[in-house]
C-alpha positions in Angstrom: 91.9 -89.4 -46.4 90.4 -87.1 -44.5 87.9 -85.7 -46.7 86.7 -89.3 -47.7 85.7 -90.2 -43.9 83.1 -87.5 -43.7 81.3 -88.2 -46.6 81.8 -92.7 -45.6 79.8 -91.5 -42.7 76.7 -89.5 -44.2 76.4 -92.3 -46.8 76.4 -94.9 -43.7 74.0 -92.7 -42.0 71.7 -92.1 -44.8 71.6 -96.3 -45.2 70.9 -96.3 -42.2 68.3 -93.8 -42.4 67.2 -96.2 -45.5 66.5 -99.6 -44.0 64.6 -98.0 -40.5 62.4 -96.5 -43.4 61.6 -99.2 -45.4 60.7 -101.2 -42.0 57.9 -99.0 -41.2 56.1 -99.2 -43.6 54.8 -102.6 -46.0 55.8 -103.3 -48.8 53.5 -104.0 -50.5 49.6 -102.8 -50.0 48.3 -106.0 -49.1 50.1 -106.3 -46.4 47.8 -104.2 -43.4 49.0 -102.1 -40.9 46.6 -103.0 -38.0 45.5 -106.7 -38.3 41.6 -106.2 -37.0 39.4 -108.8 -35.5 36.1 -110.3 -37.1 33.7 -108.0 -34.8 36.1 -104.3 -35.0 35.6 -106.0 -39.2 31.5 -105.8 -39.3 31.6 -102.4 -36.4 33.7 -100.9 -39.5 31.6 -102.2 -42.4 28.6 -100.6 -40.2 29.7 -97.0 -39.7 30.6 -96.8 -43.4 27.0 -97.9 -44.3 25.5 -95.4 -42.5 28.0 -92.8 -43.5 27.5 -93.5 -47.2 23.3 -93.7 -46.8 22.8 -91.1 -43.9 21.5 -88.4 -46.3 19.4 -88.8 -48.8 20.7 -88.1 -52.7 21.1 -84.6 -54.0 18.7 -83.3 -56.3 16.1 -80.6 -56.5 14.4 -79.2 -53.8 10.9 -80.3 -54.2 9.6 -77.9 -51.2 11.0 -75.0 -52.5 8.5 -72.9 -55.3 10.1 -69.7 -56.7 8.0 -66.7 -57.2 7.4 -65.6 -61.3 8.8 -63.3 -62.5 7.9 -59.7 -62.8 5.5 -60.2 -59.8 6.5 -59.2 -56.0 
């Protein structure tokens, strides 16, 4: 008996530990952690638009011309 009450208490405490885990986090990914309104929504969309088109493409560098070779 005595060496089956440790081990009933680190399985309750790792249940435990279990079910606060699964509350913190959704289930399932549709489910959002912050709820955000319809203006923090287009603020958001905003950012990212200027983020993603900020800088132009990469590609060669049409100002740069590169000296033959042979010649200094």
């Amino acid at each position: 008996m005595d060496l089956k009450s440790p081990s009933n208490h680190l399985l309750t405490l790792l249940l435990l530990t279990f079910l606060f885990s699964l509350d913190a986090v959704p289930l399932s990914r549709t489910l959002a952690l912050i709820q955000m309104t319809n203006q923090q929504m287009e603020v958001a969309e905003r950012r990212m638009d200027v983020e993603l088109h900020d800088y132009p493409g990469s590609g060669a560098n049409s100002r740069h011309d590169p000296k033959n070779p042979g010649r200094s």
